[in-house]
N, C-alpha and C positions, 0 to 999 in steps of 0.2 A: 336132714337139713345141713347139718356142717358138710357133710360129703358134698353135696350139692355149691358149697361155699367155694371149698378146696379145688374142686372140678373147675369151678368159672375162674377161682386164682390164678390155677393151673393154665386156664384157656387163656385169660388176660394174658397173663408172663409170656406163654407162646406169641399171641400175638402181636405184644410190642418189642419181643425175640425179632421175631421176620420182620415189624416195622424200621429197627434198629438195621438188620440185614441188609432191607433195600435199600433205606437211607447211606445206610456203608457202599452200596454198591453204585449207587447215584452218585455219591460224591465223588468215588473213584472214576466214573466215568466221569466226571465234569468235570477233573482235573487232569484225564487222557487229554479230554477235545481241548482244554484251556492251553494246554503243553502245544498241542497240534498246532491248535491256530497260533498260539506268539513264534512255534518253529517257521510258519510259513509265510509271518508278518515280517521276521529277521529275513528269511529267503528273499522276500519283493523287496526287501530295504536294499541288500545287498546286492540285487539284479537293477533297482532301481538306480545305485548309485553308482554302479556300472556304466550304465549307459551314460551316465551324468558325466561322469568321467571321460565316455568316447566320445559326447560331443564337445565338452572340456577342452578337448584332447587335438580334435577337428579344427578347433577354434583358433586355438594357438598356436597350431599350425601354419592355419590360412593367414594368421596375422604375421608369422614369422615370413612366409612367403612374399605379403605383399611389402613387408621391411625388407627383403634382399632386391627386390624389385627397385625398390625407392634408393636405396643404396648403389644398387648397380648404375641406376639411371644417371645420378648425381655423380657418381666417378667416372661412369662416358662422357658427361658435359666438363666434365675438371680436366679429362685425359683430353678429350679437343681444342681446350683452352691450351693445354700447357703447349700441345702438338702445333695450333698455330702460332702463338707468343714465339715456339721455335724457330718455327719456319718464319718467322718477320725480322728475329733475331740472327738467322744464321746467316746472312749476307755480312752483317757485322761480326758474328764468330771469325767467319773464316776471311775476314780485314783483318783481325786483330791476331790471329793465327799465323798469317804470312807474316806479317809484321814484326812479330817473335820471332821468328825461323830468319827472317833478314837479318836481324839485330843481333841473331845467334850466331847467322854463319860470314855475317861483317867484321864481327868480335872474333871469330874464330883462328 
């Protein structure tokens, strides 16, 4: 009867030996795939924020685009201005031009 005791002791302690084992083994696996998955939730963060970035990127581009646009437009309308103000002007430049040059070469 004690033999018989020491036997099933012996069986028990084996059995919660390998319970312990798989347990060990289980959790190392559940802490491979835990590692895996947060490795390939960083991957999509960083592919995600990528792309966030390209169209970021697209964005303010097209906005700088349509600013040199608006820019250009309003300095050809300023450069027309000044260009006819000239041309209305130069009839009186080139009065006041002679006019010097007389006074210059009267005096002279």
């Amino acid at each position: 009867m004690p033999r018989q005791i020491l036997e099933r002791i012996e069986e028990t302690e084996k059995k919660a030996q390998r319970i312990i084992e798989t347990g060990q083994k289980e959790k190392e696996e559940m802490a491979k795939q835990a590692q895996k998955e947060a490795q390939e939730i960083i991957a999509k963060s960083h592919q995600d924020a990528r792309g966030e970035g390209e169209k970021t990127k697209k964005r303010l581009l097209q906005e700088a685009e349509e600013e040199i646009k608006r820019i250009t437009k309003q300095f050809e309308i300023e450069r027309k201005t000044i260009q006819e103000n000239g041309r209305k002007n130069s009839r009186e430049i080139v009065q006041f031009v002679v006019q010097r040059a007389k006074k210059f070469w009267v005096e002279s």
